[in-house]
C-alpha positions as a Markdown table, in Angstrom:
| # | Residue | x | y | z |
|---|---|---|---|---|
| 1 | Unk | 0.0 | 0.0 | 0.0 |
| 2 | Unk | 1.1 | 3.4 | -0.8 |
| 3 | Unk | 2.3 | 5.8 | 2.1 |
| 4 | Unk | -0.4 | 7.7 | 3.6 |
| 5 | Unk | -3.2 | 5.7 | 1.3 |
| 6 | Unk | -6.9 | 7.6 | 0.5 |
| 7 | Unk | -10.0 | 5.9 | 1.7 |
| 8 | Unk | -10.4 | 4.4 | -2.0 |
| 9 | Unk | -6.6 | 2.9 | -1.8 |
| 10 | Unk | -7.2 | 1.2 | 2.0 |
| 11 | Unk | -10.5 | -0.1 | 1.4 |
| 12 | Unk | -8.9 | -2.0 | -1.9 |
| 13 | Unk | -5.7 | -2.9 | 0.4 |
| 14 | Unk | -8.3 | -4.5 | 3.0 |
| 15 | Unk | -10.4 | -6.3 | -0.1 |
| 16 | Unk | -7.3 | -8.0 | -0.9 |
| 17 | Unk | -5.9 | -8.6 | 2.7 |
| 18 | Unk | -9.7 | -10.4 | 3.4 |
| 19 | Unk | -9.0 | -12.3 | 0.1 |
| 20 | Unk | -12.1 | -10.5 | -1.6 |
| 21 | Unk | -12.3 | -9.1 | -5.4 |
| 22 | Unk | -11.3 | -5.3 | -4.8 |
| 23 | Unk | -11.3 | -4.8 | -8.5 |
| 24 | Unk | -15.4 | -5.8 | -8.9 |
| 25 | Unk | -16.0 | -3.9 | -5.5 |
| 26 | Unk | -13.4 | -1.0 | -5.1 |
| 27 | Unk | -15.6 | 1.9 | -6.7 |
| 28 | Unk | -18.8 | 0.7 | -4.9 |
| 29 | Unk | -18.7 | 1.8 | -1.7 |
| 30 | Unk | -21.6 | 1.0 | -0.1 |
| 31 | Unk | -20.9 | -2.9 | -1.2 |
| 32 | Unk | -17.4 | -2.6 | -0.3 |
| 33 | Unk | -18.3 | -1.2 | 3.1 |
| 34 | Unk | -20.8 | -4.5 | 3.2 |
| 35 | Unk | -18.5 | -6.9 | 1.7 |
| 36 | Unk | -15.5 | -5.7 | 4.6 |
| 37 | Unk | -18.0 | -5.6 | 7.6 |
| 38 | Unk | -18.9 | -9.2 | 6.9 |
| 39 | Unk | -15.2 | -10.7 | 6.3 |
| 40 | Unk | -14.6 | -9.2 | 9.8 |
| 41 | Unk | -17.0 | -11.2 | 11.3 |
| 42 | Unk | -15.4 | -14.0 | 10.5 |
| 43 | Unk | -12.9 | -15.6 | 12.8 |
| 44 | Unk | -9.4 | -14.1 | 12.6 |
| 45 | Unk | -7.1 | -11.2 | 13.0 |
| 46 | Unk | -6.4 | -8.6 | 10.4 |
| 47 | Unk | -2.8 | -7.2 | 11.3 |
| 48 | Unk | -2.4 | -3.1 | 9.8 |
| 49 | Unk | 2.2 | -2.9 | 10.1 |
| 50 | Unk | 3.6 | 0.8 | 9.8 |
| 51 | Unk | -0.4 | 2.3 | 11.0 |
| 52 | Unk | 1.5 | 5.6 | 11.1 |
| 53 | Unk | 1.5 | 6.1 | 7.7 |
| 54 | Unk | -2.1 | 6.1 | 7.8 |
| 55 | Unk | -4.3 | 9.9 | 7.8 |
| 56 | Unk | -6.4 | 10.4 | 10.1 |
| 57 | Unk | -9.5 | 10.3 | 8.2 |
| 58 | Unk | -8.7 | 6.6 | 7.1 |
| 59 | Unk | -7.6 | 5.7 | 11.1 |
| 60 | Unk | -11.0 | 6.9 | 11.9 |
| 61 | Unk | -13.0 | 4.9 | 8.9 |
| 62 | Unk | -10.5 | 2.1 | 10.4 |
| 63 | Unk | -11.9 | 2.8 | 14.0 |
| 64 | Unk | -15.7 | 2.9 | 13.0 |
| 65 | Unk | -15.3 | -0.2 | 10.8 |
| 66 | Unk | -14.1 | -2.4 | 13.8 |
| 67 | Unk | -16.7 | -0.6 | 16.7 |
| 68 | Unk | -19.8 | -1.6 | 13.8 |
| 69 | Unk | -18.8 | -5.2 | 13.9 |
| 70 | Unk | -18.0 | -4.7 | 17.4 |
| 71 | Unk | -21.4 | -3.2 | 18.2 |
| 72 | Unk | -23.2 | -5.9 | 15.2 |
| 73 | Unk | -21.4 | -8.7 | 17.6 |
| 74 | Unk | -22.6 | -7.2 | 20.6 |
| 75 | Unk | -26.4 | -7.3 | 19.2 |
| 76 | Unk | -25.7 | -11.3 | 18.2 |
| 77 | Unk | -25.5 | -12.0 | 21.9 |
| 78 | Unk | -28.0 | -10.1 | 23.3 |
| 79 | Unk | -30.4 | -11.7 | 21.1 |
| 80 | Unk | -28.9 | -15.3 | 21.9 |
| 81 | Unk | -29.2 | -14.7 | 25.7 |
| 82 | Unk | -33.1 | -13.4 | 25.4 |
């Protein structure tokens, strides 16, 4: 990935780190957005080396990305326990 990568250029990076097709999804946001949020729910650990050369703006997308399937995960078990 490039040093200090736009949104467009990180969410392609994390298509290919999830082994999705970032060439059919990288202009379509919305499905790209879908299409990440589900890979992270699967089992696993996604590993970002040299985060400093990340903007802010793409930390944060980072940030919201993981509290969504944090809060998604958090829903799954309240509706399991009820």
């Amino acid at each position: 990935m490039a040093v200090r990568p736009a949104l467009p250029q990180l969410r392609a990076a994390l298509l290919t780190a999830y082994g999705l097709p970032a060439t059919a999804l990288a202009n379509r946001t919305d499905a790209t957005d879908r299409a990440l949020l589900e890979a992270s729910q699967a089992p696993g650990v996604l590993v970002i080396d040299d985060v400093q050369r990340i903007a802010a703006p793409e930390l944060d997308y980072l940030r919201l990305r993981r509290r969504h399937a944090d809060d998604t995960d958090l829903a799954r078990a309240v509706r399991r326990k009820c």
